[in-house]
N, C-alpha and C positions, 0 to 999 in steps of 0.2 A: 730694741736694746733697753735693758732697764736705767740706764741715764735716761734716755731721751724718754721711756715713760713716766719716770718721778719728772722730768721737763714739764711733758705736758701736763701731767694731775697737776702740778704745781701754777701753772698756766691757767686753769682751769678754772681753778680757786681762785683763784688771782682774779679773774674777769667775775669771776662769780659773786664775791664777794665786793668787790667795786660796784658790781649793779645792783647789788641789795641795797648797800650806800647809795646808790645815786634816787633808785627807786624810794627809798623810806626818806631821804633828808626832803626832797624836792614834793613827795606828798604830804609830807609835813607843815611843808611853808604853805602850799595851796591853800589847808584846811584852816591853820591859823591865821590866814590872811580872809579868806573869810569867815570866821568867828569874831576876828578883831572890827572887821570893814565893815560885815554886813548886823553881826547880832551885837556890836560893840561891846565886848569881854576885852579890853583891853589891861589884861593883868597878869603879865609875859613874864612877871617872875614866879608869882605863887601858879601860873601857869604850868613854870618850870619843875617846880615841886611837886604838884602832881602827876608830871612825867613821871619823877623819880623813884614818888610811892609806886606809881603802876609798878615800875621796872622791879622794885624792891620784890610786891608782890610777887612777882612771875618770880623772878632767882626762888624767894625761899620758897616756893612750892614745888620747883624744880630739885631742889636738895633735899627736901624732902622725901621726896620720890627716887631717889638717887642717880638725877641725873649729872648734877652735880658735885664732885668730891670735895671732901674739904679740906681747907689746905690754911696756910696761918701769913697776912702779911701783917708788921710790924703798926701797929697804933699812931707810932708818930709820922708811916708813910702814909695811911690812909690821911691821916689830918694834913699833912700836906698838899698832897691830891685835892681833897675837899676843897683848902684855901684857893689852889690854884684853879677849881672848874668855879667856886660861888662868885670869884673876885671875877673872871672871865665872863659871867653871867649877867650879871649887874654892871660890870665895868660899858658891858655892849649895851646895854639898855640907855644907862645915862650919856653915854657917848652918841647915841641917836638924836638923845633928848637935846640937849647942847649941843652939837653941831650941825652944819649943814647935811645933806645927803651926799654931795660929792668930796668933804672930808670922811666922813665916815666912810664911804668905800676906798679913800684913799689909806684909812687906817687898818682896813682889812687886810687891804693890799700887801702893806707893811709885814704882814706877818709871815708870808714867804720868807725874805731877806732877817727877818729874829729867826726863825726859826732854823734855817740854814748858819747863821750864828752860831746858834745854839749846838747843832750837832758839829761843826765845827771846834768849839771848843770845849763842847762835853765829849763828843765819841769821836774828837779828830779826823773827821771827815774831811776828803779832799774831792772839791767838781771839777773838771774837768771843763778848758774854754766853749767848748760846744756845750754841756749842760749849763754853766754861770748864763752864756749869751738865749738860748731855749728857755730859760727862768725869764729872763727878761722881755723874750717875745710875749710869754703870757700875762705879766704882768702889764704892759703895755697895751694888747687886746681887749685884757677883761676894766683896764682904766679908759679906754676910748668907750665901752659899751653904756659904763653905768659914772662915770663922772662928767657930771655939770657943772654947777656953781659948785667955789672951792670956797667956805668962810673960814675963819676959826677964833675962839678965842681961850685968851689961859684958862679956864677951870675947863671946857672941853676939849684943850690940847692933852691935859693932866687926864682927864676920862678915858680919853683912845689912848694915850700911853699906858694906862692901867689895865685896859682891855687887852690891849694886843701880844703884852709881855704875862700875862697872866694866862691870855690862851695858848700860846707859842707854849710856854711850861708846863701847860697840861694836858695839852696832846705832848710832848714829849717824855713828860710823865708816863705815861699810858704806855709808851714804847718801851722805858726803863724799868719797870713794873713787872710787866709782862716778861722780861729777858732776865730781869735778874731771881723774880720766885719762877718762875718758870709754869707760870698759871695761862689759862685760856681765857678767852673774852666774856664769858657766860659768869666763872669764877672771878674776877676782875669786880666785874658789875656787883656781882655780892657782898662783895666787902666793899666796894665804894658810895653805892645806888639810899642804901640808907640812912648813912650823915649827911652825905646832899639832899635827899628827901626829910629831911627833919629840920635839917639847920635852914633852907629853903622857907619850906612849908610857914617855918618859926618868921623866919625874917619879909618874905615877900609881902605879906597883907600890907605891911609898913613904908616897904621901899613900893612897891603901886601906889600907896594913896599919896607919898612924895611926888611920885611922876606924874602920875593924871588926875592928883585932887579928887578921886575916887572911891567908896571903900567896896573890896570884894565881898563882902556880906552883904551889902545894900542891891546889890546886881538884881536884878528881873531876871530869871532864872526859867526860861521857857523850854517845853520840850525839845525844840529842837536846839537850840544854844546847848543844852545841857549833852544830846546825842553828839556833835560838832567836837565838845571836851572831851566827850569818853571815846570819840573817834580818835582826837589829839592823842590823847594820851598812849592811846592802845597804838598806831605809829609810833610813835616818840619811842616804845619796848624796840621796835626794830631799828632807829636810828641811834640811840645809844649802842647797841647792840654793835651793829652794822662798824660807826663808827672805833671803836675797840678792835673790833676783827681788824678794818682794814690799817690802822697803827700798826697794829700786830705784825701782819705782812708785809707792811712795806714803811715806811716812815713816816713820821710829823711834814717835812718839808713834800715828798710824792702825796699823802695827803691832800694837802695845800695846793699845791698844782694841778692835783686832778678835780680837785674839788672844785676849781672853778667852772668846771664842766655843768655843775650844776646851776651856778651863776648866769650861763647859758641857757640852761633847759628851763629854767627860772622865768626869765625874760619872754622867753616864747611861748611858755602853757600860760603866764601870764595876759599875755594877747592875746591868746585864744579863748583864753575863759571870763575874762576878766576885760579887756579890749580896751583900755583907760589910756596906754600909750603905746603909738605907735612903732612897725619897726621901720624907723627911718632907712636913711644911707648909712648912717655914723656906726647904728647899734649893728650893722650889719656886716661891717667895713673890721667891726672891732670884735665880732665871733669869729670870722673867719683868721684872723691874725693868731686868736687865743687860740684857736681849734690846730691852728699849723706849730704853734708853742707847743702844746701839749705832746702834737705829733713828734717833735723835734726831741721833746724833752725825752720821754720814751724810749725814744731810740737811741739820743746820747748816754744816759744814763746806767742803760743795757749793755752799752759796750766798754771790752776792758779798761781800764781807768775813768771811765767818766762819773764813777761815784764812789771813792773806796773808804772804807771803813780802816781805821789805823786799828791798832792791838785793844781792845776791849779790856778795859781793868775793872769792871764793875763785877765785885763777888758773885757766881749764880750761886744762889738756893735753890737746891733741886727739889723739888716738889711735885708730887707723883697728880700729876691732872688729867680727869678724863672729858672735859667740859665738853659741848657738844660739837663746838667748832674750833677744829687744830691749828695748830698754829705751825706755821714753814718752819724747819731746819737748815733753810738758805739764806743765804743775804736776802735783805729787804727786797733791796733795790734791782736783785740780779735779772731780774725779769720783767716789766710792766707790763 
């Protein structure tokens, strides 16, 4: 029947596109964890900027060639977006810097519950008691796995507050973006990838040598350090990327929830590659919880009422896109 085959292509994508996310974000942190660990490049934000030249790269030569159409979003949406990915960028870094490790994943955490906020009171979202209490198995889980020691003090309460509302708004940006020009994730990146690759690029030397009393020009720059960056970097095109798509299809808050899946996968290529900690009882006590959250969340969320979208007021501009990866015609959420 042609429902149940737009079901499954739609199904399809769906999985497909979640595993590009899981694959690009989670080979990402490997490679920067040993660039950072082992050849000490510890400069995570001018880091960031040159993700973003790559990305830059790739788009305009991609439209060039016309695989990309072009299409027009407003100046002061892009500056927006920008404020909300560079403050999210920086906000994580010094929120690291200043606080513990079990506060700072307590402020990641956080960002489920902003973000479900947020679509709440921007796109009147209503959850359903089985999806609120499946939010909260994962969050629970993924806080038994990776929180220890809990410190904090004012200027790094102000940091992760800075961080976590500023990413909450810019993964939700990305979802509003997209629905209301009516652009693909390839087109998205093109108008966004080079104000944050500039304005980055501009400010990062600065905010590293704040953080690690370092400067990026002084760096010992060895062959292989140097292949490690251009490895980073050339991933980083598919996790940005990845990332956008999967907004796209589904939301900022299913995002966030399934994203900790890789918080997971994290944990454990890390002991395999890496061996530095342990998987105890706890870390293991506290995947399997996240992993039954995730499962719960899924399936509440798929079913009628467990995540519905109230009337949509945001003007679309229709805008003819033929980027290279489509974006649903369905609810986000009608399917995980």
């Amino acid at each position: 029947m042609p429902s149940d085959t737009k079901g499954d292509r739609k199904a399809t994508l769906d999985a497909a596109s979640w595993f590009f996310n899981v694959v690009t974000s989670v080979g990402i942190i490997l490679v920067n964890k040993a660039l950072m660990a082992t050849y000490g490049f510890s400069f995570a934000t001018t880091l960031t900027g040159l993700h973003f030249a790559t990305t830059t790269l790739l788009t305009t030569i991609l439209k060039s060639l016309g695989y990309i159409q072009s299409s027009h979003i407003p100046l002061a949406d892009i500056i927006k977006f920008v404020l909300f990915a560079n403050f999210s960028i920086v906000g994580m870094n010094v929120s690291l810097m200043w606080n513990s490790v079990g506060f700072y994943q307590i402020a990641k955490l956080s960002m489920i519950p902003v973000s479900c906020f947020l679509e709440v009171v921007l796109d009147k979202v209503r959850y359903s008691r089985d999806t609120k209490l499946s939010i909260t198995l994962v969050l629970l889980g993924v806080a038994v796995c990776t929180v220890t020691d809990v410190s904090v003090n004012a200027k790094g309460f102000i940091a992760a507050a800075i961080a976590v509302w500023s990413t909450a708004l810019q993964q939700y940006y990305v979802h509003f973006l997209q629905r209301k020009y009516s652009v693909g994730s390839f087109n998205l990146l093109g108008h966004t990838a080079p104000a944050q690759a500039a304005s980055l690029l501009l400010v990062g030397p600065f905010m590293d040598y704040w953080l690690t009393n370092e400067r990026v020009d002084a760096y010992n720059y060895s062959v292989t350090s140097t292949l490690f960056i251009i490895l980073s970097c050339t991933i980083a095109v598919g996790t940005n990327l990845s990332q956008f798509i999967c907004i796209g299809r589904f939301t900022a808050v299913t995002f966030q929830v399934l994203g900790h899946m890789k918080t997971i996968l994290v944990l454990i290529l890390g002991f395999i590659f890496f061996g530095k900690e342990g998987l105890n009882l706890q870390v293991v006590l506290g995947m399997l919880i996240a992993i039954a959250g995730m499962i719960w969340y899924g399936n509440a969320s798929s079913k009628p009422g467990g995540k519905e979208r109230g009337i949509f007021s945001i003007p679309i501009t229709k805008t003819p896109d033929y980027s290279a990866v489509p974006l649903s015609d369905e609810k986000p959420d009608e399917k995980v």
